[in-house]
C-alpha positions as CSV (number, residue, x, y, z in Angstrom):
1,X,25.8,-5.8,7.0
2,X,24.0,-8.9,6.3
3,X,20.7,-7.1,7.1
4,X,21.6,-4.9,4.3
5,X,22.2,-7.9,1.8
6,X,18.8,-9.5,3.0
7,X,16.8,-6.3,2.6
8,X,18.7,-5.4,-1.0
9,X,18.0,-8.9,-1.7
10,X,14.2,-8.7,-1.0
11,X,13.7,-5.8,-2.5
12,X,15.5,-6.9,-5.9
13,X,12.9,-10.5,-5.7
14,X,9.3,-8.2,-6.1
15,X,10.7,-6.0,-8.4
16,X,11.9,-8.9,-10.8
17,X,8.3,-10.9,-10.1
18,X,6.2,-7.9,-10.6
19,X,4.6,-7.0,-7.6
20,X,3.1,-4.0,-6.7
21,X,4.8,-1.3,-6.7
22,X,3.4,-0.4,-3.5
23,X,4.6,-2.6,-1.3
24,X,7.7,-1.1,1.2
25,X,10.1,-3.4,2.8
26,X,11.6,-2.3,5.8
27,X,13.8,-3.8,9.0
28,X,12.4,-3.6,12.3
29,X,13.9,-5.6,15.3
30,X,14.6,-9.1,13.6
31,X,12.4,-9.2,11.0
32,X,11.4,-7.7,7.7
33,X,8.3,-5.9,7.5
34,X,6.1,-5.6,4.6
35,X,3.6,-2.8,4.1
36,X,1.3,-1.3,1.3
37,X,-1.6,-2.2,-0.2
38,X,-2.3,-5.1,-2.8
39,X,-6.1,-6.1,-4.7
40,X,-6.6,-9.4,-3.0
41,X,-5.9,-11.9,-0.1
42,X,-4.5,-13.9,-3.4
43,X,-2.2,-11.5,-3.9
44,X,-1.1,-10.6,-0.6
45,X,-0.4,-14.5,-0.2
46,X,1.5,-14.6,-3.0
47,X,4.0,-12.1,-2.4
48,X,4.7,-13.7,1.2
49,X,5.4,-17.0,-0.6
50,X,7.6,-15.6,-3.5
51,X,9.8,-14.5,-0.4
52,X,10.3,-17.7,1.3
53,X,10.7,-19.1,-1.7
54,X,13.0,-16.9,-2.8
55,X,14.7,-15.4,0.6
56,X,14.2,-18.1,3.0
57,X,16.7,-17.1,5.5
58,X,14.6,-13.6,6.1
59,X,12.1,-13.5,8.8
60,X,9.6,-11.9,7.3
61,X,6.1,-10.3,8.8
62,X,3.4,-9.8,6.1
63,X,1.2,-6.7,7.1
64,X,0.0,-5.8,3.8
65,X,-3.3,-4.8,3.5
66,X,-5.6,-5.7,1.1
67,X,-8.0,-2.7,-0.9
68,X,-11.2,-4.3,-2.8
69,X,-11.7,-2.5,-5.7
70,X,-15.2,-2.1,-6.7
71,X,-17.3,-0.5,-9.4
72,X,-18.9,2.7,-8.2
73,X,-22.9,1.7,-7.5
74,X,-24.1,4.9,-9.3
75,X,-23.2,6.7,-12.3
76,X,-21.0,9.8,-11.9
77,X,-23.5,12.7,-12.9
78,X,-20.9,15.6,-14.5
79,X,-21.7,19.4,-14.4
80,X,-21.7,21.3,-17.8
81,X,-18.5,23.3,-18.1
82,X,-18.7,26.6,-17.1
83,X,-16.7,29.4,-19.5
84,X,-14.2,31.7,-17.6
85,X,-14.9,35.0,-17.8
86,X,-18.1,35.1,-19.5
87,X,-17.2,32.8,-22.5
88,X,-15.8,35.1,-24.8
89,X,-12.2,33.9,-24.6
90,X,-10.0,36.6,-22.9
């Protein structure tokens, strides 16, 4: 029951922060497991330490990974629309 409490308890801390929404808690052997993908190491760091801040009783592993958003290095080039059915609206 008590793993029950921590993980309800750990769930409840990054949705009242504002983390990702993306990121899954779940129990495996001893620990808590954190998976999902944040925008930066800065990030990722700063959910582990909300939780032992927050939780510090939880042994928790941190294996969220980290996606680097970048701009795309070319423009998109868009096709003209093509009309169903010959254009003539039916």
């Amino acid at each position: 029951m008590k793993d029950e409490y921590l993980l309800a308890r750990i769930q409840r801390v990054l949705a009242e922060h504002g983390s990702e929404l993306g990121i899954d808690v779940a129990r495996r052997d001893e620990e808590f497991v954190l998976t999902g993908d944040v925008e930066s190491e800065v990030r990722c760091r700063e959910v582990e330490q909300l939780l032992a801040e927050h939780v510090p009783e939880a042994r928790v592993r941190n294996e969220i990974r980290v996606t680097r958003v970048t701009e795309p290095s070319d423009a998109e080039e868009l096709s003209p629309r093509v009309p169903v059915n010959g254009g003539d609206g039916r």
